[in-house]
PyMOL commands that place a pseudoatom at each C-alpha (Angstrom):
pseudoatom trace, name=CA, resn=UNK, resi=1, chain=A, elem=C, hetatm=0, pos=[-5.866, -16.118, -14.446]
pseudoatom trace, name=CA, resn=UNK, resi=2, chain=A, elem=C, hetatm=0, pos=[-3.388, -14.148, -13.071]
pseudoatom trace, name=CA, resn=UNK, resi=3, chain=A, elem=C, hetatm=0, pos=[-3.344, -13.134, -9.172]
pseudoatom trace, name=CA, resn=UNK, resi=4, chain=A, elem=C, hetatm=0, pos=[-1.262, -9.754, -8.333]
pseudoatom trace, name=CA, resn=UNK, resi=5, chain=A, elem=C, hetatm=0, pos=[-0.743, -6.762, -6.234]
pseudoatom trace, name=CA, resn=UNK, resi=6, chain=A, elem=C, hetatm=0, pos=[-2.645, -3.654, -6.804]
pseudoatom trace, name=CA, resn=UNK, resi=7, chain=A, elem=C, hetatm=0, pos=[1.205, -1.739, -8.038]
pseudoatom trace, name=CA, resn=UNK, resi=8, chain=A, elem=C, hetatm=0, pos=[0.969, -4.119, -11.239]
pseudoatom trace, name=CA, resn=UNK, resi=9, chain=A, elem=C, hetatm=0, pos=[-2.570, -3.410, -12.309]
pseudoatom trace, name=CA, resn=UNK, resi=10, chain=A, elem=C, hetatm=0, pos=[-2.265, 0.313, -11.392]
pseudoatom trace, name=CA, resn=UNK, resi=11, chain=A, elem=C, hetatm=0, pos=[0.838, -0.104, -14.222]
pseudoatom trace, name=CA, resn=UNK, resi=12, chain=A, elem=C, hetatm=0, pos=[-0.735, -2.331, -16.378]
pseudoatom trace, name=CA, resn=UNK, resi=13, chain=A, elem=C, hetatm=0, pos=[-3.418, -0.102, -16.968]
pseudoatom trace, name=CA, resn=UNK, resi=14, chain=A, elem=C, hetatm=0, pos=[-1.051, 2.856, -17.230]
pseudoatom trace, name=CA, resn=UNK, resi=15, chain=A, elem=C, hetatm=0, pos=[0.114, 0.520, -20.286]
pseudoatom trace, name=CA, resn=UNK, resi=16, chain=A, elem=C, hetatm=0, pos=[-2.970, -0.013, -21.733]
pseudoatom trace, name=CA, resn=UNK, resi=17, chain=A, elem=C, hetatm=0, pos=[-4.043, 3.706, -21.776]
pseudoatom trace, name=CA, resn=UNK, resi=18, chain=A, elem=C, hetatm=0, pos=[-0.371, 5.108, -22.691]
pseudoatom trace, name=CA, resn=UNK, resi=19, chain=A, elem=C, hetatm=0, pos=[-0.344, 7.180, -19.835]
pseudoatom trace, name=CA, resn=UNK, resi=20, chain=A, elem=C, hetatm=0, pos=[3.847, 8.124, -19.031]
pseudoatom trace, name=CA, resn=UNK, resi=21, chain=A, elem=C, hetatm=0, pos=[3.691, 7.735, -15.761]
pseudoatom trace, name=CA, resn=UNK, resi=22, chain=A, elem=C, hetatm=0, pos=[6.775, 10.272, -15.422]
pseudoatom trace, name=CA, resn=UNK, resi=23, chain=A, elem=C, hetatm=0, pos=[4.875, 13.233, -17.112]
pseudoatom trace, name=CA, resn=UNK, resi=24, chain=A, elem=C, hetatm=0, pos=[3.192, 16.191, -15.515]
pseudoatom trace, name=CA, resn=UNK, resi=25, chain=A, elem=C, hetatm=0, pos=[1.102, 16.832, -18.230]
pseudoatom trace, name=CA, resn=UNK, resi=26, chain=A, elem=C, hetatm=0, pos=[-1.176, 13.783, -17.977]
pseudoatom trace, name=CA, resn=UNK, resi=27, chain=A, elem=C, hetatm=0, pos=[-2.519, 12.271, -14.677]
pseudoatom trace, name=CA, resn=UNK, resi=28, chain=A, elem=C, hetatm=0, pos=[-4.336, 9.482, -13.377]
pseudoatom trace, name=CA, resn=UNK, resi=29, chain=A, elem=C, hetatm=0, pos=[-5.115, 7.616, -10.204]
pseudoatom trace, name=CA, resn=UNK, resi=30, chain=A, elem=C, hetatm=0, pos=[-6.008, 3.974, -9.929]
pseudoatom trace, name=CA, resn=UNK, resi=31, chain=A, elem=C, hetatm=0, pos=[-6.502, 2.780, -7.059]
pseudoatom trace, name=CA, resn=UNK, resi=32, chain=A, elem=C, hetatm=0, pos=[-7.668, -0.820, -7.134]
pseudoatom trace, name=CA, resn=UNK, resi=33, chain=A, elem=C, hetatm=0, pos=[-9.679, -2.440, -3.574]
pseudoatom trace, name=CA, resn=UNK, resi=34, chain=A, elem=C, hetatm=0, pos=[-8.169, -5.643, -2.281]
pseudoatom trace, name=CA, resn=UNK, resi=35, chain=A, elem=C, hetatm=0, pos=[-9.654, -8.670, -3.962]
pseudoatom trace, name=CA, resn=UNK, resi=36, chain=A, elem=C, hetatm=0, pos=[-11.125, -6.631, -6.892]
pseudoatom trace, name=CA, resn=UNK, resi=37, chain=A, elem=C, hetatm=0, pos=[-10.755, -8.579, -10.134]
pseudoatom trace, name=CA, resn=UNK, resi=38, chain=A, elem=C, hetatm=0, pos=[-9.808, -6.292, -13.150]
pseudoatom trace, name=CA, resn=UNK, resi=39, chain=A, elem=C, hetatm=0, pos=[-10.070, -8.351, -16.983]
pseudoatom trace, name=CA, resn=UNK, resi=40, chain=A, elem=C, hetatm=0, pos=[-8.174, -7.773, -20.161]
pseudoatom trace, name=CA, resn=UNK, resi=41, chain=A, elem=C, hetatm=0, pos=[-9.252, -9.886, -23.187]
pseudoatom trace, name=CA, resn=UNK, resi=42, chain=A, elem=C, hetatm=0, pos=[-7.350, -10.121, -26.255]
pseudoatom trace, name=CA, resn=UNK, resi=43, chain=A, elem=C, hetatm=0, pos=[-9.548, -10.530, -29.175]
pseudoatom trace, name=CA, resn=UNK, resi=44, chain=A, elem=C, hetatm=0, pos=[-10.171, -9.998, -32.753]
pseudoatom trace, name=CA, resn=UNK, resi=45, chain=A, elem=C, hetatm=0, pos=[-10.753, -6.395, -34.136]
pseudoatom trace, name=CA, resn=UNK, resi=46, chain=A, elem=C, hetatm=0, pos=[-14.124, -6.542, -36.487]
pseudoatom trace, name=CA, resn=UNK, resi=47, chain=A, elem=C, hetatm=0, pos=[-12.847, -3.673, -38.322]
pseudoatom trace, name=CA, resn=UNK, resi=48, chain=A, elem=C, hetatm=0, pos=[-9.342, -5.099, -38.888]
pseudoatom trace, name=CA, resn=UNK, resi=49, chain=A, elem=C, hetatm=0, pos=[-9.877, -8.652, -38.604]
pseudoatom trace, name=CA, resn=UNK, resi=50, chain=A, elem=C, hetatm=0, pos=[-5.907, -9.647, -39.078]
pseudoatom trace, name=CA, resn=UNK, resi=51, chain=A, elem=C, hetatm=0, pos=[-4.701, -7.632, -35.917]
pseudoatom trace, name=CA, resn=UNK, resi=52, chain=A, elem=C, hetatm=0, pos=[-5.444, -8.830, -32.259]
pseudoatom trace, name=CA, resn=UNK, resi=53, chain=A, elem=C, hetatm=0, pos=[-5.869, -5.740, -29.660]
pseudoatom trace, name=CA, resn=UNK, resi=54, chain=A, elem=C, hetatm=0, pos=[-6.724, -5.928, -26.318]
pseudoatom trace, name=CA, resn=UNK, resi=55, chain=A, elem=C, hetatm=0, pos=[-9.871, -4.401, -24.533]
pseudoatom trace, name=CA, resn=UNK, resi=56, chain=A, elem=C, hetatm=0, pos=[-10.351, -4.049, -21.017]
pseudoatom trace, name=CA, resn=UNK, resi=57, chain=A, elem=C, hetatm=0, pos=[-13.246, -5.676, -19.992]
pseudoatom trace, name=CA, resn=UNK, resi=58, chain=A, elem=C, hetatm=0, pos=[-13.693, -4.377, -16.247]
pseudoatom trace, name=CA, resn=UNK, resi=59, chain=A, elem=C, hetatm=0, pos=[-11.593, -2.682, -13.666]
pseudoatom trace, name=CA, resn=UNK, resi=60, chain=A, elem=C, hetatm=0, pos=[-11.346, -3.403, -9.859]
pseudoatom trace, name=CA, resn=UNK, resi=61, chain=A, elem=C, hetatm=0, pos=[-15.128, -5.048, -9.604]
pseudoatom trace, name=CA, resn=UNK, resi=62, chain=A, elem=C, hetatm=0, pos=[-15.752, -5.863, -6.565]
pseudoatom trace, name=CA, resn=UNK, resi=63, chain=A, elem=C, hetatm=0, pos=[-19.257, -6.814, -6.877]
pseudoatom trace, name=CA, resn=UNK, resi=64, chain=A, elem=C, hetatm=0, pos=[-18.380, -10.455, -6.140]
pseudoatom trace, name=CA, resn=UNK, resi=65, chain=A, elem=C, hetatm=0, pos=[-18.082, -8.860, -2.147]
pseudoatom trace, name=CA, resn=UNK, resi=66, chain=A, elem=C, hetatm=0, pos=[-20.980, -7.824, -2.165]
pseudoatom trace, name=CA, resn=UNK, resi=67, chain=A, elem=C, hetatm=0, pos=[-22.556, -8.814, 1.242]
pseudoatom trace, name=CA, resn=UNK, resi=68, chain=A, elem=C, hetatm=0, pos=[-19.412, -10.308, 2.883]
pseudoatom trace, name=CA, resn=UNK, resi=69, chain=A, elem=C, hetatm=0, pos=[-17.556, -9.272, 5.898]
pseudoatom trace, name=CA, resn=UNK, resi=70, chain=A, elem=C, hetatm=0, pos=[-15.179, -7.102, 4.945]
pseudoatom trace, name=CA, resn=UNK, resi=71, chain=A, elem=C, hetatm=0, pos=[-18.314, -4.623, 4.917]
pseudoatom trace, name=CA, resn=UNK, resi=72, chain=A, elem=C, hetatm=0, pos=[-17.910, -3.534, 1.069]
pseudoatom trace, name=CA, resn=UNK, resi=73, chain=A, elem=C, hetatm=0, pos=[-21.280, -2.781, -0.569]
pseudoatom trace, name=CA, resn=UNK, resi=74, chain=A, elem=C, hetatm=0, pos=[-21.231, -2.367, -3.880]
for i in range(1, 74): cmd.bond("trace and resi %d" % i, "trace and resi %d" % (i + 1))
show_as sticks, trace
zoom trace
């Protein structure tokens, strides 16, 4: 478990997608909520089973605020 700032996961998943953040060619926004949880899992490629890659499992769910204060329905 790591706990971060939105700035790293917003690069992070630049990283992950090989978006060049620099380019004008390619965009993308991410833009994750406060206390949104966003998983990467490294595991074993069943097509290639000697190489590890990682997958993104979700990205800024916030379904676990769902009904709390902060007023975020989800």
């Amino acid at each position: 478990v790591v706990a971060t700032h939105g700035g790293t996961i917003v690069q992070a998943m630049l990283r992950f997608l090989a978006i060049d953040p620099q380019s004008d060619a390619k965009r993308a926004w991410f833009s994750p909520e406060n206390s949104s949880l966003t998983e990467f899992r490294r595991a074993v490629n069943p097509y290639q089973r000697t190489t590890l890659d990682w997958e993104l499992v979700r990205f800024n769910d916030v379904a676990h605020l769902t009904g709390s204060r902060s007023g975020l329905v989800a």
